[in-house]
N, CA, C and O of each residue as an XYZ file, in Angstrom:
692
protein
N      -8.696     43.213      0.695
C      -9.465     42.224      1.411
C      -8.588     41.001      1.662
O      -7.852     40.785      0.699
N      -8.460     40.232      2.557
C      -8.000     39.125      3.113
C      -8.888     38.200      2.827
O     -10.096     38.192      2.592
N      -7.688     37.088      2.923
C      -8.320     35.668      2.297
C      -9.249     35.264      3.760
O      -9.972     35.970      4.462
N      -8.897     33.923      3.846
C      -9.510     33.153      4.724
C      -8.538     32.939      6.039
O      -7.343     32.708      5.853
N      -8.989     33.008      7.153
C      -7.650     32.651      8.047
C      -7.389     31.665      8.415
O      -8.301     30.852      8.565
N      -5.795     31.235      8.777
C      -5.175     30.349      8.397
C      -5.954     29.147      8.763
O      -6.007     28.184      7.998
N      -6.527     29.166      9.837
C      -7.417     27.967     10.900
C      -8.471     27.644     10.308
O      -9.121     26.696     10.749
N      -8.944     28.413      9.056
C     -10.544     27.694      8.512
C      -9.775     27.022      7.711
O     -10.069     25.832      7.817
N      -8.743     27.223      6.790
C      -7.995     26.724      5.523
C      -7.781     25.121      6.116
O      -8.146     24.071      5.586
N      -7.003     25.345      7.505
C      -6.330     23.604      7.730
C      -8.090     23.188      8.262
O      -8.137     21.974      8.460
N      -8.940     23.605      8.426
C     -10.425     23.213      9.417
C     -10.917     22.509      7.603
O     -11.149     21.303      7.510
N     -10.997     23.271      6.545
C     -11.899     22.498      5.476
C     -10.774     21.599      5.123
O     -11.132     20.442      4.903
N      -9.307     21.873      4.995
C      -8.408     20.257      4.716
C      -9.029     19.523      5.779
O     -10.090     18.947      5.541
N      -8.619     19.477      6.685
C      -9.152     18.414      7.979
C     -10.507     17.463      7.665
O     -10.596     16.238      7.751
N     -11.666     18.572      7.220
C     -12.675     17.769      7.552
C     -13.046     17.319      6.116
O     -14.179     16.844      6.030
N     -12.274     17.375      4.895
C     -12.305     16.721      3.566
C     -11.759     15.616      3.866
O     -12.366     14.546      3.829
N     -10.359     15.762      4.250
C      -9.749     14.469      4.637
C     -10.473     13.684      5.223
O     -10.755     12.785      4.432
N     -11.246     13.416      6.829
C     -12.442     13.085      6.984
C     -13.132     12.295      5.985
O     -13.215     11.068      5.930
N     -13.614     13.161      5.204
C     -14.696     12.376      4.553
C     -14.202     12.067      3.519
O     -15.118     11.647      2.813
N     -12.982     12.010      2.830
C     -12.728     11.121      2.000
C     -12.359      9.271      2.820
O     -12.425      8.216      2.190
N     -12.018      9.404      4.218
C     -11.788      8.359      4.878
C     -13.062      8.030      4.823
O     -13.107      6.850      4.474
N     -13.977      8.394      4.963
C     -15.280      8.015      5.508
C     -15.411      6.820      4.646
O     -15.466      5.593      4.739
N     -15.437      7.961      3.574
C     -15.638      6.723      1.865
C     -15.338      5.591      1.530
O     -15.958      4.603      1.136
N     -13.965      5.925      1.798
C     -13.029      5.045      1.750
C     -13.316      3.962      2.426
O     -13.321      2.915      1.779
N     -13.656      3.896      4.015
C     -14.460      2.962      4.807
C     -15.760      2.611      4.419
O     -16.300      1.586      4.835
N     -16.098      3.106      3.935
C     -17.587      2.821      3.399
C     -17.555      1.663      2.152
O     -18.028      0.527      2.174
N     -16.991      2.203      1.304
C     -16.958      1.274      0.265
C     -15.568      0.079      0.546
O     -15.492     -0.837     -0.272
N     -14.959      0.107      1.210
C     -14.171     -1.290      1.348
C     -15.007     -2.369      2.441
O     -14.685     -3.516      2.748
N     -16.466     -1.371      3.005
C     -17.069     -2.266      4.053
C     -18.276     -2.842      3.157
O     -18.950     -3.831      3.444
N     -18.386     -2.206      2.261
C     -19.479     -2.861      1.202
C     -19.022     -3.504     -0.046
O     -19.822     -3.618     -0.975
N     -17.766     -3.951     -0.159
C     -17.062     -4.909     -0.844
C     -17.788     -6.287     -0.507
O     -18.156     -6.453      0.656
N     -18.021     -7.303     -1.467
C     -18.248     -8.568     -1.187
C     -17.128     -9.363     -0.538
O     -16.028     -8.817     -0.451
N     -17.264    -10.387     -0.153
C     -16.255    -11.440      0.311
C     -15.648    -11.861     -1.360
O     -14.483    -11.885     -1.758
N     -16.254    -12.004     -1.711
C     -15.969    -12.495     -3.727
C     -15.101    -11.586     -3.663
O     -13.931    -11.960     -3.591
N     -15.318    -10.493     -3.666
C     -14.204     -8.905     -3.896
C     -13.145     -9.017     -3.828
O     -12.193     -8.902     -4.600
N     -13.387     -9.422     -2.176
C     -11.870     -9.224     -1.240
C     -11.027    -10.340     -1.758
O      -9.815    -10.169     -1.629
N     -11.475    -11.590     -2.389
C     -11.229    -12.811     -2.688
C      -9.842    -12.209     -3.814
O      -8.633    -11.986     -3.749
N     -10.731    -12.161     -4.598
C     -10.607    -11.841     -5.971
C      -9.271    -10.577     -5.792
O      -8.151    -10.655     -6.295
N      -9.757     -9.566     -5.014
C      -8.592     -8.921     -5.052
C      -7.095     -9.091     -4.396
O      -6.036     -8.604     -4.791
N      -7.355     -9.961     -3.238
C      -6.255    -10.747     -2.548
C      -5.279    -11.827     -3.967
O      -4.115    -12.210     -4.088
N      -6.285    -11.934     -4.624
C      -5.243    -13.374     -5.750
C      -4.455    -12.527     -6.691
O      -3.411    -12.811     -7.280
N      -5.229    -11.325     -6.717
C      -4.759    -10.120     -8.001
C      -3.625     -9.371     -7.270
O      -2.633     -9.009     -7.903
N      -3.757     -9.122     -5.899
C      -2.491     -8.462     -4.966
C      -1.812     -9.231     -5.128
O      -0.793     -8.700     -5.568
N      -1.603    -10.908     -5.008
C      -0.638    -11.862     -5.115
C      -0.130    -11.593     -6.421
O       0.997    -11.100     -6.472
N      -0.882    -11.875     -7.743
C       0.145    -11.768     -8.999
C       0.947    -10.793     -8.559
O       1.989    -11.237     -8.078
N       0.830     -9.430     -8.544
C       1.022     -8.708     -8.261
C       2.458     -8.462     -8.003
O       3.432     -8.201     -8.709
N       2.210     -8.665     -6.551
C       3.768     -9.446     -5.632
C       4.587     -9.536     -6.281
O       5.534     -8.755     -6.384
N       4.301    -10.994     -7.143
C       5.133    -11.770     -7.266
C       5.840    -11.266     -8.482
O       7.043    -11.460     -8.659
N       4.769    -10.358     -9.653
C       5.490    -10.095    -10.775
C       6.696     -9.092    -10.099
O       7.829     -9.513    -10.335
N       6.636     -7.720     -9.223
C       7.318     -6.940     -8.243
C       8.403     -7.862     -7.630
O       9.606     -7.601     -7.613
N       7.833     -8.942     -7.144
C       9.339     -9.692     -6.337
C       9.395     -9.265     -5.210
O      10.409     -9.270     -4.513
N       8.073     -8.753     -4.828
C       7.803     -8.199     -3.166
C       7.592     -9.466     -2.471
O       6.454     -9.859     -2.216
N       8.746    -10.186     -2.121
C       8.019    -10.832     -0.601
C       7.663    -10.415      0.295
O       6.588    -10.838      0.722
N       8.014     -9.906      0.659
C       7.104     -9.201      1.967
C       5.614     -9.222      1.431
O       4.797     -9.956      1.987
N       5.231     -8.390      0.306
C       4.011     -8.310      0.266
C       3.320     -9.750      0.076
O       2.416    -10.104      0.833
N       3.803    -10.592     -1.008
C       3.433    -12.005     -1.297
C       2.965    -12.356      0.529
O       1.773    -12.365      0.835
N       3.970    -12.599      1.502
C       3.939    -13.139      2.627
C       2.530    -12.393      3.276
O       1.684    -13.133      3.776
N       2.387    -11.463      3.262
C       1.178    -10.693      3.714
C      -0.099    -11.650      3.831
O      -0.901    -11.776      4.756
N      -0.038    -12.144      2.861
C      -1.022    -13.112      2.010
C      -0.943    -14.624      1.906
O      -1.341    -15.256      0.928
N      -0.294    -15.249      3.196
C       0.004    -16.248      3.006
C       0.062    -16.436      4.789
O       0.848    -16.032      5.647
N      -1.132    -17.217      4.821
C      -1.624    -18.033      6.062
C      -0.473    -18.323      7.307
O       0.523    -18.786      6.750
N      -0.318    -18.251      8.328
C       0.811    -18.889      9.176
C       0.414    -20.661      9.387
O       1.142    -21.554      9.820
N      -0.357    -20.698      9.123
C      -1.371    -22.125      8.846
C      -1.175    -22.829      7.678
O      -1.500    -24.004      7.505
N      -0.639    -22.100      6.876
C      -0.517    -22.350      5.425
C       0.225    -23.754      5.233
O       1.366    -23.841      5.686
N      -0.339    -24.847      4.599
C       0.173    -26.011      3.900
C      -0.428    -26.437      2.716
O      -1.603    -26.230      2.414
N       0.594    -27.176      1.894
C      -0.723    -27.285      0.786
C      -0.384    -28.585      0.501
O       0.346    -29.220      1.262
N      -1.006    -29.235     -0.904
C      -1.150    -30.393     -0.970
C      -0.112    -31.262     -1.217
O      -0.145    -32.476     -1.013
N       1.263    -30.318     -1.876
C       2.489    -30.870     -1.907
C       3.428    -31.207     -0.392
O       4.477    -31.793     -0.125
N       2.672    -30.677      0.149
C       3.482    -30.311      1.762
C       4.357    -29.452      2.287
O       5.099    -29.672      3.244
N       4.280    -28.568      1.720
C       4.796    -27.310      2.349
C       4.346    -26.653      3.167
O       3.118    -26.615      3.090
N       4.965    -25.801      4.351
C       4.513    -24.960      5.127
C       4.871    -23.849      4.506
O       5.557    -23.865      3.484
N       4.292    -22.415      5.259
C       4.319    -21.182      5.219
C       6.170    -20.901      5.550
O       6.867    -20.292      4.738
N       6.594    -21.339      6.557
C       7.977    -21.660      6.115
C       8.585    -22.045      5.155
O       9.589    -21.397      4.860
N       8.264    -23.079      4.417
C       9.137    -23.437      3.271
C       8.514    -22.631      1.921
O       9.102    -22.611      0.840
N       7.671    -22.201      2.089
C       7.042    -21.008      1.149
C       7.859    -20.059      1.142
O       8.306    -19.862      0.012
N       8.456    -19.027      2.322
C       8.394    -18.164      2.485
C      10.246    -18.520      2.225
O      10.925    -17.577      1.821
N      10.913    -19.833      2.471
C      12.453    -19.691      2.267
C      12.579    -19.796      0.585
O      13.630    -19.371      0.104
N      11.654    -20.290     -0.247
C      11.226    -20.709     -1.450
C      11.137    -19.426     -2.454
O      11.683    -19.254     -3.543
N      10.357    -18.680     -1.792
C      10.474    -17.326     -2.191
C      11.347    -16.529     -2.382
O      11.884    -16.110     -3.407
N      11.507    -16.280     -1.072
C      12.791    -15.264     -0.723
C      14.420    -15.986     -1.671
O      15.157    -15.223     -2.295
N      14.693    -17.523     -1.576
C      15.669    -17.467     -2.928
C      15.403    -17.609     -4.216
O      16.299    -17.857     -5.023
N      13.737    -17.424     -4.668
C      14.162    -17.697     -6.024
C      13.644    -16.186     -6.339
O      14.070    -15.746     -7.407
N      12.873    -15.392     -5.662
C      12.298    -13.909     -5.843
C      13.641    -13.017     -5.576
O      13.751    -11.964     -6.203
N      14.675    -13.415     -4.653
C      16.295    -12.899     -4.618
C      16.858    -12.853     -5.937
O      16.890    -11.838     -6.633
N      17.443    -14.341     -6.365
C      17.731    -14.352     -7.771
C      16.851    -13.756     -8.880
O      17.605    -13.588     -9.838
N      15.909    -13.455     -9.122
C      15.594    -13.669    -10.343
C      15.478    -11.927    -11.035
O      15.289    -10.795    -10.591
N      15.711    -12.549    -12.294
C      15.725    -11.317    -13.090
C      14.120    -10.679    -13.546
O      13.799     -9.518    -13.291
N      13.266    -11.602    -14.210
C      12.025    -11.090    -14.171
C      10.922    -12.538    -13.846
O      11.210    -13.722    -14.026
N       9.846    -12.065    -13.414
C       8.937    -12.874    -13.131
C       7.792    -12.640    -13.926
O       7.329    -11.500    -13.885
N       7.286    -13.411    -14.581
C       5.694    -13.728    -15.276
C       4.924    -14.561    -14.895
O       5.038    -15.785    -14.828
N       3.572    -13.440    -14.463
C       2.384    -14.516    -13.712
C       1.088    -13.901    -14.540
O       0.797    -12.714    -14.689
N       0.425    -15.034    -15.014
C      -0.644    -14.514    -15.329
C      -2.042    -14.868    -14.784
O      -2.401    -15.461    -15.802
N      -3.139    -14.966    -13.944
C      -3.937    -15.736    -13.498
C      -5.314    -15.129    -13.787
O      -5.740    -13.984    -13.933
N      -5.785    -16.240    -13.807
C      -7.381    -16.153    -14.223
C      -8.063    -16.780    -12.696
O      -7.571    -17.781    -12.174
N      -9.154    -16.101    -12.129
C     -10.146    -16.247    -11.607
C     -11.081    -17.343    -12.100
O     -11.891    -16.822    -12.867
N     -11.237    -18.283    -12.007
C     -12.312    -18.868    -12.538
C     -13.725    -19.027    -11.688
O     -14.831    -18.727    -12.136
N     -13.445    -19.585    -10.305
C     -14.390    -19.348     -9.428
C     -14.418    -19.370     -8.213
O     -13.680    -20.227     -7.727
N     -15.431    -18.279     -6.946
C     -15.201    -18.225     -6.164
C     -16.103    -18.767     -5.462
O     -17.266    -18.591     -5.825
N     -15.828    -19.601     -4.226
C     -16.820    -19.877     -3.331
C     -16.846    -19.343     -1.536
O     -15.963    -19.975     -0.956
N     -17.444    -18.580     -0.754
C     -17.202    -18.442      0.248
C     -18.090    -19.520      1.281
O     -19.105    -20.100      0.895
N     -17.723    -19.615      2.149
C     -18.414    -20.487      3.109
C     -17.577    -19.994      4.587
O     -16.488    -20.304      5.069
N     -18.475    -19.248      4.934
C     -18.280    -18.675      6.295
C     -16.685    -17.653      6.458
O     -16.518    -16.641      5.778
N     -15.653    -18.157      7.460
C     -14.641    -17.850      7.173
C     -13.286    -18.142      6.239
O     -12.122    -17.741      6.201
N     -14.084    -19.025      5.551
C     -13.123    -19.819      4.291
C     -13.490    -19.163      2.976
O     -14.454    -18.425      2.776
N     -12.865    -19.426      2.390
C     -13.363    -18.967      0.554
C     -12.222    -20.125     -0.234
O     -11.057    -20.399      0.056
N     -13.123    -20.638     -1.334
C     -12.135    -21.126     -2.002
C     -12.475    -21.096     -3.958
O     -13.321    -21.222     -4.843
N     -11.525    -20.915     -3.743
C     -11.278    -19.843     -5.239
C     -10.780    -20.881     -6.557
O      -9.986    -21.735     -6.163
N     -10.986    -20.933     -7.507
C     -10.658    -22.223     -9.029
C      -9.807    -20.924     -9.551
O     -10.385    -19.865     -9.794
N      -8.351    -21.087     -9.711
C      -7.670    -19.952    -10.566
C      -6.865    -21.129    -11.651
O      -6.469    -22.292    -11.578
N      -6.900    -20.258    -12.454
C      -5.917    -20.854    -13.990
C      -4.600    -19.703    -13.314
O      -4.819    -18.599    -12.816
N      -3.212    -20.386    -13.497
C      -2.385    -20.032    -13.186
C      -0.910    -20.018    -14.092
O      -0.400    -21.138    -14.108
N      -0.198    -19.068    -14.780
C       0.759    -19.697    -15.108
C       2.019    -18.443    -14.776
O       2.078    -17.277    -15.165
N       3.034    -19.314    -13.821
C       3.836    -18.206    -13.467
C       5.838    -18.788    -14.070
O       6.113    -19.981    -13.944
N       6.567    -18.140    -14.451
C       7.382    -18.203    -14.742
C       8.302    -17.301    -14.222
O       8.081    -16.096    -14.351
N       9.315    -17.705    -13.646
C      10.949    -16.998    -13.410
C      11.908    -17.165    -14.154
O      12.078    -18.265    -14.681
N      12.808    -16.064    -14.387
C      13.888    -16.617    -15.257
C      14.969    -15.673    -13.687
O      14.990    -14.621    -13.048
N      15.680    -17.010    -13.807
C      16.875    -16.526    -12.699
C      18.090    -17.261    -13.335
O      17.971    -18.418    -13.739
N      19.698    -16.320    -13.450
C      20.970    -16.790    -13.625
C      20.830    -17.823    -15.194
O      21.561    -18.805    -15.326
N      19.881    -17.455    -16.208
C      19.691    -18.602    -17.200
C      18.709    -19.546    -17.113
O      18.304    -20.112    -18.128
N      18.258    -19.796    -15.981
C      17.343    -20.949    -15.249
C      15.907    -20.792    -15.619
O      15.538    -19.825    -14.952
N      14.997    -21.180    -16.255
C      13.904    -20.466    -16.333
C      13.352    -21.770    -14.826
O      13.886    -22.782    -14.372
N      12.285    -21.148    -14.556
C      11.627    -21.644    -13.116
C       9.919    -21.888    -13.542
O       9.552    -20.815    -14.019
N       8.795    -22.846    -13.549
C       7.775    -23.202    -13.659
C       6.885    -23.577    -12.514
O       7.411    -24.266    -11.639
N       5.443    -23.194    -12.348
C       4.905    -24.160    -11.256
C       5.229    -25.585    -11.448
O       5.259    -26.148    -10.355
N       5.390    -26.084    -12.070
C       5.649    -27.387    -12.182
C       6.890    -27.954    -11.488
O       6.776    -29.001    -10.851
N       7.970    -27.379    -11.565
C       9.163    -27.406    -10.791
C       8.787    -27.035     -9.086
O       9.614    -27.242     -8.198
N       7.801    -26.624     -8.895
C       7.164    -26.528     -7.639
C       6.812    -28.035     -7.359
O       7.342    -28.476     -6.339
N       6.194    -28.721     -7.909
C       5.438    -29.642     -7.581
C       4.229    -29.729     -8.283
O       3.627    -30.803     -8.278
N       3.734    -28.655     -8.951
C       2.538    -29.311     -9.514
C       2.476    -29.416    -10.705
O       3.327    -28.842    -11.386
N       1.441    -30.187    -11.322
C       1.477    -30.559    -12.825
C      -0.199    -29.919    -12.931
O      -1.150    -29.875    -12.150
N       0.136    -29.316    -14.829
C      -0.899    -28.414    -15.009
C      -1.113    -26.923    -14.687
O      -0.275    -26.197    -14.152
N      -1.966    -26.675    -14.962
C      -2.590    -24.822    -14.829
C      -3.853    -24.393    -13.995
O      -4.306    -23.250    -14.062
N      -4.378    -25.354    -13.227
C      -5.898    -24.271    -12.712
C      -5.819    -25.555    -11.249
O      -5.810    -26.786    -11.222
N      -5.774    -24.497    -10.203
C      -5.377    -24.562     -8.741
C      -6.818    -24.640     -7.766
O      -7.536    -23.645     -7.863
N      -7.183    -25.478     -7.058
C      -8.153    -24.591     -6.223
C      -7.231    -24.229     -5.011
O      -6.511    -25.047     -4.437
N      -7.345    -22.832     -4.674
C      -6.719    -22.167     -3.685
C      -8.229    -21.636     -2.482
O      -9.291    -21.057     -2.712
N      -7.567    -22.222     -1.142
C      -8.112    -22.041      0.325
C      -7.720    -20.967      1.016
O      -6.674    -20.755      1.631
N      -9.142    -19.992      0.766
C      -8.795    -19.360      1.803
C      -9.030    -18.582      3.467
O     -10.250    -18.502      3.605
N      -8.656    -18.274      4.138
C      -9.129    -17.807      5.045
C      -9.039    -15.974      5.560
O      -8.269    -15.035      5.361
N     -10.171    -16.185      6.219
C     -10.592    -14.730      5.900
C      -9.588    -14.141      7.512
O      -9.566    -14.716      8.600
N      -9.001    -13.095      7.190
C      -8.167    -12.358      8.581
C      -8.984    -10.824      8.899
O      -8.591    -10.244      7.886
N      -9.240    -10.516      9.113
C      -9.818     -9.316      8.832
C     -10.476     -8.957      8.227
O     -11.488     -9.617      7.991
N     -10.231     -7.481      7.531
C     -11.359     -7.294      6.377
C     -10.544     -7.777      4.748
O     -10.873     -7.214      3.703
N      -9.552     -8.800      4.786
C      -8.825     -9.261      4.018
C      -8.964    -11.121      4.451
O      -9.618    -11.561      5.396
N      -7.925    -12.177      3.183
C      -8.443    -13.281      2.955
C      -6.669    -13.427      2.863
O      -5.860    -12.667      2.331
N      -6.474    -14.581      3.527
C      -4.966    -15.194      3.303
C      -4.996    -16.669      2.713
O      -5.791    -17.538      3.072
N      -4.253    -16.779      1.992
C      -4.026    -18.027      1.570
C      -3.748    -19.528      2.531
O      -2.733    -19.601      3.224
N      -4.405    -20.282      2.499
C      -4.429    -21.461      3.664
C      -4.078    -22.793      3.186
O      -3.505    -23.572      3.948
N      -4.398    -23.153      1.887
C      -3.196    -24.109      0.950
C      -3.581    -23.946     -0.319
O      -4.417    -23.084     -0.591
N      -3.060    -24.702     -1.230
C      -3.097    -24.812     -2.982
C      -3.108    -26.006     -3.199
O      -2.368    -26.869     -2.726
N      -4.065    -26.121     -4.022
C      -3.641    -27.648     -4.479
C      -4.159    -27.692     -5.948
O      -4.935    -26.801     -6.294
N      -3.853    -28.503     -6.700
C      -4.039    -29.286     -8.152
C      -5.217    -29.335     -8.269
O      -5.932    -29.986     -7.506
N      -5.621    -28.685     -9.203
C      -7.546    -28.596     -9.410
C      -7.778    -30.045    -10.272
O      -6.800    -30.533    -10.838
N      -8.929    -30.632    -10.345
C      -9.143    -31.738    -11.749
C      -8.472    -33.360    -11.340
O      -7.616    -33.636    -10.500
N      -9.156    -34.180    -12.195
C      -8.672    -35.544    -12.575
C      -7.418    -35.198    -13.047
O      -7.268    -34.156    -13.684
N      -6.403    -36.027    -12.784
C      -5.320    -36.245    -13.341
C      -4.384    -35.052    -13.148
O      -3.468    -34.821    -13.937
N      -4.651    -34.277    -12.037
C      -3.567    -32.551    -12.003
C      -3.321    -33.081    -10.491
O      -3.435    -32.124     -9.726
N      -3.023    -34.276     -9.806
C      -2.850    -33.996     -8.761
C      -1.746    -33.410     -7.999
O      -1.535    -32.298     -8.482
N      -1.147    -33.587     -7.274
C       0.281    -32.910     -7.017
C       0.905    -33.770     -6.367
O       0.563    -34.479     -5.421
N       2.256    -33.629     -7.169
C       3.589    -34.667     -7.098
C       3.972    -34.755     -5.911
O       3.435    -33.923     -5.181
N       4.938    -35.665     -5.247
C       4.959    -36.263     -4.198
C       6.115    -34.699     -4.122
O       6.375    -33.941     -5.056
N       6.605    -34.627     -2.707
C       6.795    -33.550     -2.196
C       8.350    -33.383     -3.057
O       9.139    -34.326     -3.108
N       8.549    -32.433     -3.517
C      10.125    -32.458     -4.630
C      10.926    -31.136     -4.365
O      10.351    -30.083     -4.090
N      11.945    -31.223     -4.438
C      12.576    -30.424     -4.167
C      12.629    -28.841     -4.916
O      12.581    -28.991     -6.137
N      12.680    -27.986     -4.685
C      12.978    -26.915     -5.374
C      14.276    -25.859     -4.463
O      14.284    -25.339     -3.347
N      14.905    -25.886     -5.186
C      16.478    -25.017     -4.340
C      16.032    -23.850     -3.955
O      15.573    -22.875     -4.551
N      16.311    -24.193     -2.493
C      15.971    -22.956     -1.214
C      14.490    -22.984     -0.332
O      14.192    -22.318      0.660
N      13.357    -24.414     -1.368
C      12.525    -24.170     -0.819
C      12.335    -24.327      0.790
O      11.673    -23.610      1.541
N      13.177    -25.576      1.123
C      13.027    -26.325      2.328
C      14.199    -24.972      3.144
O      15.301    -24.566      2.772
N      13.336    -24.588      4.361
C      13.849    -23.953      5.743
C      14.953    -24.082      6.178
O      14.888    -25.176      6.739
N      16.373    -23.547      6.363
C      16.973    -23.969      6.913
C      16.956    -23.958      8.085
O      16.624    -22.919      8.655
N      17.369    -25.307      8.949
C      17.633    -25.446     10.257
C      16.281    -26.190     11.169
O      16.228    -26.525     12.352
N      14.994    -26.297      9.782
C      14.109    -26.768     10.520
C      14.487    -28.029     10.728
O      13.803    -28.770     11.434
């Protein structure tokens, strides 16, 4: 007796595949905005522990400025030399809270990320800010949320006047 012929075999792959997409669409369309929030900040640790810019950048507004004054440019030259150099990266972040309001969301995270590059260890603080818990802005692109600025959560965490960090500033802008 013979099996099945060859055309039903690829016909039930085909139409599984199908409906595992289906699903797949289904439940990323019944995700909350909180969800997508939440999972966009967790893709960022993410990134950054990896040293994926590219992916980090994914996630980061073309709009993007924050309270220190940076653009998505000087983010993205900021990155790329200290995520180049570095040997390992530690980020740990806490969610604290999310708020959506239309196409914005803005999110309270406890944050603490560390680089060690060439001996150098690297801090948010050497960024510009002082302290641990951020409210981060965001805006919604799709069925995903990009980062639109950061700033110093709390009394007394505000963020330092704009300071240098090597490589952050663009060249040639």
């Amino acid at each position: 007796m013979r099996g099945p012929a060859p055309g039903v075999i690829v016909a039930i792959c085909a139409g599984t595949a199908l409906a595992c997409y289906a699903v797949w669409k289904i439940a990323l369309a019944l995700r909350s905005d909180e969800t997508r929030v939440r999972i966009a900040l967790e893709d960022i640790a993410n990134s950054a522990r990896d040293r994926d810019v590219g992916a980090l950048l994914e996630y980061i507004d073309p709009e993007y400025r924050d309270a220190v004054g940076y653009t998505r440019r000087e983010v993205e030259a900021g990155l790329r030399y200290l995520l180049g150099r570095a040997k390992a990266v530690e980020v740990d972040l806490a969610v604290l809270s999310i708020r959506v309001e239309g196409d914005r969301a803005f999110a309270i995270v406890r944050a603490r990320a560390e680089l060690r590059a060439g001996g150098a260890l690297v801090r948010l603080a050497d960024a510009g800010f002082d302290g641990d818990t951020f409210e981060v802005e965001l805006r919604r692109c799709g069925s995903y949320f990009r980062v639109l600025s950061v700033r110093a959560a709390g009394e007394g965490q505000l963020p330092r006047t704009h300071t240098s960090v090597p490589g952050a500033r663009a060249q040639g802008a």
